[in-house]
Every structure is written in structure tokens, then in C-alpha cells.
C-alpha positions as CSV (number, residue, x, y, z in Angstrom):
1,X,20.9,38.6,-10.5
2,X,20.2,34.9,-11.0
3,X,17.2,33.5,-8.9
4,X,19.2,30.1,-9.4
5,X,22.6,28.5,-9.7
6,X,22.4,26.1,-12.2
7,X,24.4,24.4,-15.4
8,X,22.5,23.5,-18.3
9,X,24.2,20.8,-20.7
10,X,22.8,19.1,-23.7
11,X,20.5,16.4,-21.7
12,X,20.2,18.3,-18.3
13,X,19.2,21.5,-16.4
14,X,21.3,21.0,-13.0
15,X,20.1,23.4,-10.2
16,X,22.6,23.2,-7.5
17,X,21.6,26.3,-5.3
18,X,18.1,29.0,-4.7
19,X,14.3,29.0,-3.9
20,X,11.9,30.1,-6.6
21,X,9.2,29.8,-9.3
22,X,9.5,28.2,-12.8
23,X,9.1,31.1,-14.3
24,X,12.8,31.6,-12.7
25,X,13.7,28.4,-13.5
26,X,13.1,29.3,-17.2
27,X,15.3,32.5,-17.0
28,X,18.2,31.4,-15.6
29,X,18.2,27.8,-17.8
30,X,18.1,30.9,-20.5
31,X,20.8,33.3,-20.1
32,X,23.2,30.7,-20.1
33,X,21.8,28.7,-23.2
34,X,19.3,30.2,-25.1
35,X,16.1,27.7,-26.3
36,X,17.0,25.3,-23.7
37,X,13.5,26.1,-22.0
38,X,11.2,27.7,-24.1
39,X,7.3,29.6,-22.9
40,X,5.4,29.7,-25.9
41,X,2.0,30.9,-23.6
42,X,1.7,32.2,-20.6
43,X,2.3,29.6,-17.7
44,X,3.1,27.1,-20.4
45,X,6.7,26.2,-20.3
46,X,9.0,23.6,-22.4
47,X,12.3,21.5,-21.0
48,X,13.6,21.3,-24.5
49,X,15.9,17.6,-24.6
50,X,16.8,18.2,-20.6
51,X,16.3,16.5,-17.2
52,X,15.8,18.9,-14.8
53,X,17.8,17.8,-11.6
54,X,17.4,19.7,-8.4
55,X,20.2,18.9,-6.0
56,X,20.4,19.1,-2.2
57,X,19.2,22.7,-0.9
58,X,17.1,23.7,-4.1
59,X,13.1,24.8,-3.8
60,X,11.1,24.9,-6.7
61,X,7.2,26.0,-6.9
62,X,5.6,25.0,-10.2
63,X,2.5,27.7,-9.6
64,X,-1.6,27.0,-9.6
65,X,-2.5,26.3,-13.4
66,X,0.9,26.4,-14.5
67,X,2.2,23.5,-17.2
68,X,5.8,22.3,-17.4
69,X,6.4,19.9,-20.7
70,X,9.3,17.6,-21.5
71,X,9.8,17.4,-24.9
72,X,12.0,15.1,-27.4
73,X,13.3,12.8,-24.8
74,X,15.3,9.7,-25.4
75,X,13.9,6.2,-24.2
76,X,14.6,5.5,-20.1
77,X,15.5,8.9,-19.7
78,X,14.9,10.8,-16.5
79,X,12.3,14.1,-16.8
80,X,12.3,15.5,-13.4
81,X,14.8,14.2,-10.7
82,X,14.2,15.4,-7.7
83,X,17.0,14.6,-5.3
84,X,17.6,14.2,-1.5
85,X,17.2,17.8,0.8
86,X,15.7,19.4,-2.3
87,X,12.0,20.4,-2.3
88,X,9.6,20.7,-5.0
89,X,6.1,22.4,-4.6
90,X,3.4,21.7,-7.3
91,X,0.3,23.9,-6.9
92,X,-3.2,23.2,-7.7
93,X,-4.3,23.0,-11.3
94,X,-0.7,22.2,-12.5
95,X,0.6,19.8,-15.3
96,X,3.4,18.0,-15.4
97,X,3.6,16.3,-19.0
98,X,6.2,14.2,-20.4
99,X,6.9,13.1,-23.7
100,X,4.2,15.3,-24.8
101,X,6.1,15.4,-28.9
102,X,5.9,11.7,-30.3
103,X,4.5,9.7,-28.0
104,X,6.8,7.0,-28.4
105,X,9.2,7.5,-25.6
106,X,9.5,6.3,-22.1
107,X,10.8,8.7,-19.5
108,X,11.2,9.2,-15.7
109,X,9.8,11.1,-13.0
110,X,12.1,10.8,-9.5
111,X,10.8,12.1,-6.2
112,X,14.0,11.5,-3.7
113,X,13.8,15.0,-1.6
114,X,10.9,16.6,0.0
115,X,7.8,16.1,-3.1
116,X,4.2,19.0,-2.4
117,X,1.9,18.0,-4.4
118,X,-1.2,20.4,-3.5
119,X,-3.8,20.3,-5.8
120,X,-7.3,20.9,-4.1
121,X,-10.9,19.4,-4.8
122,X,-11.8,20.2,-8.8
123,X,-8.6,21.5,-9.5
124,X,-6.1,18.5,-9.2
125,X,-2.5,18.5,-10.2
126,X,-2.0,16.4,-13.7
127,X,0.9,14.1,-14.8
128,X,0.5,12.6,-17.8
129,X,2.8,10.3,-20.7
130,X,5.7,9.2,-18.3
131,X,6.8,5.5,-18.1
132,X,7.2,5.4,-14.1
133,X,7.0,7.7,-10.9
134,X,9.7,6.8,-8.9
135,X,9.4,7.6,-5.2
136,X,12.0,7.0,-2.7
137,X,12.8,8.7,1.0
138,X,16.5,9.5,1.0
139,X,19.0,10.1,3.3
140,X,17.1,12.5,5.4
141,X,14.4,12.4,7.3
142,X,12.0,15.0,5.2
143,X,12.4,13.4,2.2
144,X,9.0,12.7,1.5
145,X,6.2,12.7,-0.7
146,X,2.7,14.4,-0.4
147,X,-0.3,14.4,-2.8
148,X,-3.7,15.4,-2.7
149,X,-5.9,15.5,-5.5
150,X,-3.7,14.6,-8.1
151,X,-4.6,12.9,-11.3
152,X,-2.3,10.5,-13.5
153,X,-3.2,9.7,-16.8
154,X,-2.5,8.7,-20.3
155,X,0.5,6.3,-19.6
156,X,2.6,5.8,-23.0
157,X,2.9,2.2,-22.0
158,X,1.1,-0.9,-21.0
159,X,4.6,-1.6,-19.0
160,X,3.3,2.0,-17.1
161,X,4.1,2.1,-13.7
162,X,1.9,5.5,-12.2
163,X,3.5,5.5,-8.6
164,X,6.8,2.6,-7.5
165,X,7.6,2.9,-4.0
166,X,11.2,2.3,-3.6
167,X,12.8,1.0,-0.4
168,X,15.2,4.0,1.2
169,X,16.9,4.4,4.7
170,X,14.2,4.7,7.0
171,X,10.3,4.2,7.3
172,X,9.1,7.3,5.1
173,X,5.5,8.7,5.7
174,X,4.4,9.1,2.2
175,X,0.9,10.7,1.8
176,X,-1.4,10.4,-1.3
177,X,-4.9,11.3,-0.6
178,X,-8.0,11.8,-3.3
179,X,-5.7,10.4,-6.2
180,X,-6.8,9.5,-9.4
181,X,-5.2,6.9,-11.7
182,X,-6.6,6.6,-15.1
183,X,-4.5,4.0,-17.2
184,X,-7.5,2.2,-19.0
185,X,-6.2,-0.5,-20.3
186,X,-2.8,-0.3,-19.3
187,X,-0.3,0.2,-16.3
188,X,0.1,-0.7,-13.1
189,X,-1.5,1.6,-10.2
190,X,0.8,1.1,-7.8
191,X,4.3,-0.5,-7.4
192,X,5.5,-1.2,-3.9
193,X,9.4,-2.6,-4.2
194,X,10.3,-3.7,-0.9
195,X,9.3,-0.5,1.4
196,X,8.0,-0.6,4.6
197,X,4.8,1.9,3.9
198,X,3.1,1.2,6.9
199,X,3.7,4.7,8.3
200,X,2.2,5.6,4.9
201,X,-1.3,6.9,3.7
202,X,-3.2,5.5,0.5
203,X,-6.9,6.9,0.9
204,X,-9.6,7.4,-1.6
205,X,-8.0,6.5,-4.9
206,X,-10.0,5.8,-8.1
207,X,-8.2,3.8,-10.4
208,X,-8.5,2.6,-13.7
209,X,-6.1,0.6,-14.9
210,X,-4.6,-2.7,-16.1
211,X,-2.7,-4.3,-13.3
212,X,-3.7,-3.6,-9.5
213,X,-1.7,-3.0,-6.7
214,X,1.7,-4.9,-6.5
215,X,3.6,-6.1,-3.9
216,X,7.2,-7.4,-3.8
217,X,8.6,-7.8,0.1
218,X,6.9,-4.9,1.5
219,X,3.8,-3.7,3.1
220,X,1.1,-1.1,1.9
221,X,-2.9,-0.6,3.5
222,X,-5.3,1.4,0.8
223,X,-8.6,2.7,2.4
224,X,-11.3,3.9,1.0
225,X,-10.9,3.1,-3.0
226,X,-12.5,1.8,-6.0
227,X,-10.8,-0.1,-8.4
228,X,-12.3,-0.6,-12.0
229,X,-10.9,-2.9,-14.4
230,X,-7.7,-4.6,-13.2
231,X,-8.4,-7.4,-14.6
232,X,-4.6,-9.1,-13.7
233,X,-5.3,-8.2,-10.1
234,X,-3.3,-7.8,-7.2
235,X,-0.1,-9.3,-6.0
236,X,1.7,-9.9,-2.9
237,X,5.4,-11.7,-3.2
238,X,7.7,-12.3,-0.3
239,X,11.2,-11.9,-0.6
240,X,13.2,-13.8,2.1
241,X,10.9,-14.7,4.8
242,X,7.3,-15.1,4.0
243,X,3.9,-15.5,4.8
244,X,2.9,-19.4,5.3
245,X,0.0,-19.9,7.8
246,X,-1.1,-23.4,7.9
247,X,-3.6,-24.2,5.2
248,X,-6.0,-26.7,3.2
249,X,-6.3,-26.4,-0.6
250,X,-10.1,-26.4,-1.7
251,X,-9.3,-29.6,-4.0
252,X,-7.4,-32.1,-1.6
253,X,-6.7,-33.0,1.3
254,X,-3.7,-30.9,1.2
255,X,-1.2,-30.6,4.6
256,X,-0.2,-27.5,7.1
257,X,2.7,-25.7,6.1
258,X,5.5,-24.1,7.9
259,X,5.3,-20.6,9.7
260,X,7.7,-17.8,8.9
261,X,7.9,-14.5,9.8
262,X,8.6,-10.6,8.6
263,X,5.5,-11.6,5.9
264,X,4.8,-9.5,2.4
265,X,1.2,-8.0,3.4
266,X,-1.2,-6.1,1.7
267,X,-4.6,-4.3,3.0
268,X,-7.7,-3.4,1.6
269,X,-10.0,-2.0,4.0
270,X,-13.8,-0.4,2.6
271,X,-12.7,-0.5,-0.7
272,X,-14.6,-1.3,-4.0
273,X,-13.7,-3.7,-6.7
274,X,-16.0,-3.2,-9.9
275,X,-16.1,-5.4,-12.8
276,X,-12.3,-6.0,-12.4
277,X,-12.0,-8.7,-14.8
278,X,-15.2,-8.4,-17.1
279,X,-13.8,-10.9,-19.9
280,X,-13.2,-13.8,-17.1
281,X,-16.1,-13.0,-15.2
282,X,-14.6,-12.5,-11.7
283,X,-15.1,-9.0,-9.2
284,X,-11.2,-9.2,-7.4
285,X,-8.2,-11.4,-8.8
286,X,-5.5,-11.9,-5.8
287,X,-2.1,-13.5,-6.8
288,X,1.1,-13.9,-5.2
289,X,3.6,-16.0,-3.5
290,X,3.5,-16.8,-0.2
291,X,1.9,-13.1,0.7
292,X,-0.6,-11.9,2.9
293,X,-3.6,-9.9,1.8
294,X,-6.4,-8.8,4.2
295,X,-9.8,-7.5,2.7
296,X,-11.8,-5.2,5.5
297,X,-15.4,-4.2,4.9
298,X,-15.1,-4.0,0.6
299,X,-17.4,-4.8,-1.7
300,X,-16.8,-7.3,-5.1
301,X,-19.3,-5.9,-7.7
302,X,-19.2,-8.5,-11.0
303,X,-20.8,-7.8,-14.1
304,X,-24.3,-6.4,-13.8
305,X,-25.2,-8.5,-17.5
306,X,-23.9,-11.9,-16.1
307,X,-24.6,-12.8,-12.5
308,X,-22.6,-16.3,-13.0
309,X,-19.4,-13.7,-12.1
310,X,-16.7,-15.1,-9.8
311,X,-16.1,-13.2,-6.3
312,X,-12.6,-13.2,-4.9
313,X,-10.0,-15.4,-7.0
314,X,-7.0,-16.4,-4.9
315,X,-4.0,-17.6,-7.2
316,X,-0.7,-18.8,-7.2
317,X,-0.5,-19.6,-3.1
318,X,-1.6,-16.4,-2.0
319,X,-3.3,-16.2,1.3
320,X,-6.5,-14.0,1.9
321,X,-7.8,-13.0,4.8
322,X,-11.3,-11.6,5.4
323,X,-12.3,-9.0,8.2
324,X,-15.9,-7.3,8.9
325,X,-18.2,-8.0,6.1
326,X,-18.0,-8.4,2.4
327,X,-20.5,-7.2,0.0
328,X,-21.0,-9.0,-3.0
329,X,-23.4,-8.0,-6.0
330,X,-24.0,-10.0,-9.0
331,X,-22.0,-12.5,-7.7
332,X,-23.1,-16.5,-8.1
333,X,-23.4,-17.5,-4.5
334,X,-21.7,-20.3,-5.3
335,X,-18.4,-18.6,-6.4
336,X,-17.6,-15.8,-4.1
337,X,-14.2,-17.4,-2.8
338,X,-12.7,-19.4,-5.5
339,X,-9.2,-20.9,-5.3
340,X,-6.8,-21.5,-7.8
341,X,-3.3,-22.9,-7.3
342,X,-3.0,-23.4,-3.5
343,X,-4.4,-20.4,-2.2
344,X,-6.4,-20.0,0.7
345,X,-9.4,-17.6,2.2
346,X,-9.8,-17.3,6.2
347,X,-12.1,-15.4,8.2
348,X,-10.7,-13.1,11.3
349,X,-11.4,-11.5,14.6
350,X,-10.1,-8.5,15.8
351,X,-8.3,-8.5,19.0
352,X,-8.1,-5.4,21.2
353,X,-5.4,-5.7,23.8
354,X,-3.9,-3.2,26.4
355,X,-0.9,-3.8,28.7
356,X,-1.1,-2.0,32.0
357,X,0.7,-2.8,35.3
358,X,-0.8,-3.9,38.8
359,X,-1.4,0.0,38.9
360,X,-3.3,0.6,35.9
361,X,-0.2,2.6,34.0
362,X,0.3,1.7,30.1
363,X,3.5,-0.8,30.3
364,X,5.6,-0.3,27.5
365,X,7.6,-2.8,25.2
366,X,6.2,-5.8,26.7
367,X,6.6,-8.9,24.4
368,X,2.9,-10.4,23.3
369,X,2.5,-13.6,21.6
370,X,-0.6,-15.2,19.9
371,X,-0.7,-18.8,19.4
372,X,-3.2,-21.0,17.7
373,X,-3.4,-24.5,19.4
374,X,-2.6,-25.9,16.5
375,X,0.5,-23.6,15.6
376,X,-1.9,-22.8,12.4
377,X,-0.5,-19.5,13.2
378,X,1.5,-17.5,14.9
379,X,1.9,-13.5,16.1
380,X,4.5,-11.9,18.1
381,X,4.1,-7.8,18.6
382,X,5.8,-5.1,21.5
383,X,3.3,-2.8,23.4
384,X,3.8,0.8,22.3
385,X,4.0,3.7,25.0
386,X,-0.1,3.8,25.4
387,X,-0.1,-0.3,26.1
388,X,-1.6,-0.6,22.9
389,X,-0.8,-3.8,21.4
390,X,-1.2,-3.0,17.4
391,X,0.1,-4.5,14.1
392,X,2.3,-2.7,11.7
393,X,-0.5,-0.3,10.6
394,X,-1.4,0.9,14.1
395,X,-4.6,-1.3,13.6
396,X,-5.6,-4.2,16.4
397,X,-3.9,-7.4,15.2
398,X,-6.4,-10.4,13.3
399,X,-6.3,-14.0,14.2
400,X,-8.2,-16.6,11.9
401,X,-10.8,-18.4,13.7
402,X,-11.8,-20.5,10.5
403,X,-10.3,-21.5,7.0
404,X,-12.9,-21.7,3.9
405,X,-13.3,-25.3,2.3
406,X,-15.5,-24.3,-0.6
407,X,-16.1,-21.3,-2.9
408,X,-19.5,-20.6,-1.4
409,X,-17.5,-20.1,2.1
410,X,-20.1,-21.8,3.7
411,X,-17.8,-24.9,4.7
412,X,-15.0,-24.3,6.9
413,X,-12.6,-25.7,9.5
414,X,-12.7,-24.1,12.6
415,X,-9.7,-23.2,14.6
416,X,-10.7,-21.6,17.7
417,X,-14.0,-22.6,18.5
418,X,-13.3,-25.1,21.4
419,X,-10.9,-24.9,24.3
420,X,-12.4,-29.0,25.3
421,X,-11.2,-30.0,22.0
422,X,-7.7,-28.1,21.4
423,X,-8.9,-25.8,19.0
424,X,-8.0,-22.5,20.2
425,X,-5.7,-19.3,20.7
426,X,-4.1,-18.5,23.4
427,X,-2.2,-15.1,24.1
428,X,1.4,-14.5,26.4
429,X,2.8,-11.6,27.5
430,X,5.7,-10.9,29.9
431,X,8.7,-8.1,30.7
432,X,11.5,-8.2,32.3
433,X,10.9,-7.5,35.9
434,X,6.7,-8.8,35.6
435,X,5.3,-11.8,36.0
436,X,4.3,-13.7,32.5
437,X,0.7,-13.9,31.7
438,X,-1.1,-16.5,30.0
439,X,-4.8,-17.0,29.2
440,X,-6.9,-18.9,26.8
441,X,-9.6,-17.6,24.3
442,X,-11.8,-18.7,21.5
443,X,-12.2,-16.4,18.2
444,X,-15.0,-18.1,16.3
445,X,-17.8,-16.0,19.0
446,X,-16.5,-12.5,17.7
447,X,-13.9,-9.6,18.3
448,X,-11.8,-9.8,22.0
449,X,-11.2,-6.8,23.7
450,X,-8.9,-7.7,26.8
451,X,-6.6,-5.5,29.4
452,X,-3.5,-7.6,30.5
453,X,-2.2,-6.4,33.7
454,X,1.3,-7.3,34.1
455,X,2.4,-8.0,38.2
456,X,5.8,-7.3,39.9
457,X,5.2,-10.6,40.9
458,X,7.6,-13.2,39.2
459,X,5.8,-16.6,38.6
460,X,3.1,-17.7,36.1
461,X,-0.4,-16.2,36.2
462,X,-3.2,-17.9,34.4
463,X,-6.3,-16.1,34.0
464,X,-9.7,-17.4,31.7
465,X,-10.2,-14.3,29.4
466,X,-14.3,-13.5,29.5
467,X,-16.6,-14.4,26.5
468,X,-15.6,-12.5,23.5
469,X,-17.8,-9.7,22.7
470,X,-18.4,-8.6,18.8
């Protein structure tokens, strides 16, 4: 009896019911049409010309050290398309290889159902010669992706895309942990089209590759990774609404713009940028429109033979924000924040804020704002059920407390460094059925931790917040 129920047609194996192994897979595609997959060694098997498609309900495990090859595919074609309530497990040691005949062609990998990728430390998962990895959440909730220790490699294009993050139906909690992406000279690492991935992990990748990570109206945070040789950078682009904090170009006098909302953001926090753009002589190109990227704690290594190399290169109006420190080796001091085309570079503070009633109990959903002064910039979030106030990543919101003037970032403008003067921020918070709170506070002096306690009392309240402690 048939482990699957499945059709198999000239371009594609469609499995449409049954849980089981490739081995399975391979034959039941068989009884009905012979050579359609083909095993030429043990745990090596062939999709001869055909897609496999596993539709709603279907579980397939491709076993430890087994490899699945798609061979003799047509340009733009789909390999493996893994649809909505379907599941597919990938054990550790595997291969998935596409395109594995000529060379020549581009196909597609698509991760729309449940996606296990479980490869384990010195025995990672490999996918190698596809054009793009597709993954999207679809209609149900489980439809997500996992990897851990999974390796992608020899892209058959410098147009390579290694992993695209497509927006679905809901926030999906993607997960890819102790990934490694080696594209040398070509490819993009990662592709971010529009999701929301901040309920997603990206920790401790090591890529290699030609382009960096890109952003098009979404948001992603990487921790933890090194990137070698991206040497066309990173990019953040709104769509819609964008990011537009007030700034100064490095070359003129330049003018404040206009603040929008729902901003394109992108974070880096301990990461390490190495020789990213050798041939130019710059550690970390950022470029964009109208984006927001945010650097934590990473280090910009330039070219060990040259120490004239350029730091951080902001292009095309992309706006960088720096938190923690920033380690820079064989890097002209001179150079380590250099703008070009109306960008900008801005150091922050942390704020840590708490909501809690005249009782001490966590209030929940209370509105907070953070202004500068200035309106340089402003924040609005909602208190989750701890009284945590937290951005989009669960991590304590930033505010800028100066803007860079020169590439050494040793001249600046201040913007919250006197309350005398007007230069500062200042922080609301209110619920229906509290009194509104109000205080004051400067950043320059370090981090701010503060409670807000919220009264039953209606009226304003205005309380001096204590000296800000790093």
C-alpha cells in the first residue's frame, strides 16, 4: 500500500495526502511513472524534470545524510514547494541540491507550510545551486520556518537570493540560528520583502557574499554575525511611510525634515563587518531610502594592508543609528562615519521604562510618547502586560541624544543635553481612567531607567525624572 497519495505529471510530483520518508516519496512517485525519481546510491535520490509540491496535510522527513537532487530543470522553475499546513523535516547532514546537471539554470525553493530544518553542530544541512529561497507564513498559524546549522552555498547566480522573506497573513516567528551563507562573490544573504520579522530570530550567521542584508518596508534584527565581503552593503527602503528624523548633512547646512511613522528598520547588534568592501577601502556600506538602521555593540574591521580604510558609509539618505560601542580596527580615525548623499549617523541612549499603578501592579496598554524638544524625533509605543515599555523587537526603545557633524564623530549637535536651553526629551504617558504623566529628561548623561506610576487621579502630574544613570 502506498505510503503517499500523489500524481506525478511531466514537470511535477504532487503529494496531496500521507506522512513519511523520501525513500517513500521515491516509491510511490515510481509505481505510477517509472524514472520519474531515480536512487542511483544509497540515500542519494533524483527528482528527474519535476517540482515536488506537498499540499495541505502532507509530512515529509528527508533523513540524516540523505541527498535529494533536482535535475534538468527549466529557467524560474519551482524545485521544492512546500505549501500551507504541509510540513517538511530535513535532518542533519542532508542535501538539498538544485540544478545540480548544467549549471545554467535558475530554480526555486518555497517554504509556505511548517519548514524543520535540523541540522546539528558539524553536521549542517546543505542547499546548494538554487536561484532563491522563498519563505512565507501562510494561512495558518504553524506555517513557519526553522533552521539551525544549515549551510547555503554555491548560488548559480550573482542575482542569488539565499533566503527572501515574504510578507504573509500574520507576524510569523521564523527561526534561523548558526547559518552559514557562502555566495563569494555573488548573491544577496538575505531578502526581507515587506515582512514584519520582528517576532523572528537571525543569530550567529557567517556570510559571505555579494550584497548584504536588504530591506524593502519591513523590519529584521541579526545578532551575533560576521559578515565578509559585501561589498554593496546593506539596505533599508521604506515603502509608504518612512523613516525621516530631523537631520544635518555633513556638507551643508542642510534643514530638518519631516517625521513619519511605521519606519523600514534594520538591526545589527554584536555583529562583525570584515573587510566588506576591500576594493573601496571601507569596513560597512549602509544604503537606503529613508530607512532606519541601528548598529549595537559591532565592530568595522578594514583592510589589515591599508589603514586609510573608511568605517561606516551611509548612502543614499539612510539614517544610522549607533548604540553601546563600536569597535574599529584599521580604520583612519578620521573616516569612521562617512556620509554620502544625505545620510546621517546619531548616537543613542537606551531608555528603560515600566508602567505600574498607584499600587505597584504592571498597567497594561497605556499610550507612551517620546518627544525631542525640538520635534527632531518622535516615538509613540503601548505598555505590554508586564508594564514593559519595548520597541518592536522586545528591546528598550533608543532616543538620539546627538547627531554626527564630521566623519571622525568627534563633532556633533546635541539634542538633549540641556533642559535651560530647550534641548531635551520629554516622555508622556496616560490611560483612560489615570491621570497623564509628564516629566522631562536629558539623554546625552547616559541610559534612563524610570518607573511611571500611573494615578486614578485625573489631572496632570509633572514629575523631574532623577539623573540618568549609564
Amino acid at each position: 500500500m502506498a505510503t503517499f497519495t500523489l500524481t506525478v505529471a511531466a514537470t511535477k510530483i504532487t503529494v496531496t495526502a500521507g506522512t513519511g520518508v523520501l525513500d517513500d516519496l521515491y516509491t510511490d512517485a515510481n509505481a505510477l511513472s517509472a524514472g520519474s525519481m531515480t536512487n542511483p546510491s544509497s540515500d542519494n535520490y533524483t527528482s528527474q524534470s519535476r517540482e515536488i509540491e506537498l499540499r495541505s496535510g502532507v509530512e515529509l522527513t528527508v533523513e540524516a545524510n540523505q541527498t535529494l537532487k533536482f535535475e534538468s530543470f527549466a529557467n524560474y522553475r519551482y524545485a521544492f514547494d512546500v505549501q500551507s499546513g504541509s510540513r517538511l523535516n530535513v535532518e542533519e547532514g542532508a542535501t538539498i541540491q538544485c540544478n545540480s546537471d548544467a549549471g545554467t539554470t535558475s530554480s526555486y525553493l518555497y517554504f509556505g507550510g511548517e519548514v524543520n530544518f535540523n541540522g546539528v553542530s558539524g553536521n549542517n544541512i546543505t542547499f546548494s545551486r538554487f536561484r532563491a529561497c522563498y519563505v512565507e507564513q501562510g494561512y495558518d498559524d504553524s506555517d513557519c520556518t526553522t533552521m539551525d546549522y544549515v549551510t547555503f552555498s554555491d548560488p548559480v547566480s550573482t542575482a542569488t537570493r539565499f533566503i527572501i522573506l515574504e510578507a504573509g497573513f500574520a507576524k510569523p516567528q521564523h527561526s534561523f540560528t548558526n547559518i552559514t551563507i557562502s555566495g563569494g562573490t555573488s548573491g544577496t544573504c538575505i531578502y526581507n520583502n515587506g515582512l514584519n520579522a520582528s517576532a523572528c530570530v537571525f543569530d550567529n550567521f557567517t556570510i559571505t557574499c555579494r550584497y548584504g542584508v536588504q530591506v524593502y518596508g519591513g523590519t529584521l534584527k541579526i545578532s551575533n554575525s560576521s559578515f565578509n565581503g559585501t561589498y554593496y552593503g546593506h539596505e533599508v527602503y521604506s515603502t509608504g511611510n518612512s523613516f525621516k528624523p530631523a537631520y544635518k548633512n555633513f556638507s551643508s547646512a542642510g534643514q530638518y525634515s519631516q517625521l513619519d511613522f511605521q519606519q523600514a528598520r534594520l538591526v545589527f547588534d554584536t555583529c562583525i563587518f570584515d573587510e566588506c568592501y576591500p576594493s573601496s577601502e571601507y569596513g560597512c556600506r549602509f544604503v537606503g531610502g529613508e530607512g532606519c538602521i541601528t548598529v549595537k555593540n559591532c565592530t568595522i574591521n578594514g583592510s589589515v594592508s591599508d589603514e586609510w580604510s573608511y568605517g561606516y558609509v551611509g548612502a543614499s539618505g539612510q539614517r544610522i543609528f549607533e548604540y553601546g560601542t563600536t569597535t574599529f580596527n584599521y580604520v583612519r580615525s578620521t573616516a569612521l562615519y562617512v556620509n554620502w548623499g544625505y545620510s546621517a549617523f546619531y548616537r543613542t541612549r537606551e531608555v528603560d521604562i515600566s508602567i505600574v499603578d498607584q499600587d505597584g501592579n504592571a498597567v497594561e496598554n497605556a499610550i507612551v510618547n517620546i518627544h525631542q524638544s525640538e520635534n527632531k524625533e518622535y516615538y509613540s509605543f503601548i505598555s505590554d502586560s508586564n508594564g514593559d515599555v519595548l520597541d518592536c523587537f522586545g528591546d528598550n526603545p533608543l532616543v538620539c541624544h546627538r547627531e554626527l557633524t564630521n566623519y571622525a564623530g568627534t563633532a556633533y549637535d546635541n539634542w538633549s543635553d540641556d533642559r535651560s536651553s530647550g534641548v531635551y526629551h520629554y516622555i508622556m504617558a496616560y490611560k483612560p481612567g489615570y491621570s497623564t504623566f509628564y516629566s522631562e529628561f536629558e539623554a546625552d548623561s547616559g541610559d534612563i531607567s524610570i518607573t511611571i506610576t500611573l494615578s486614578n487621579k485625573f489631572g496632570p502630574r509633572n514629575i523631574s525624572l532623577p539623573s540618568a544613570q549609564i
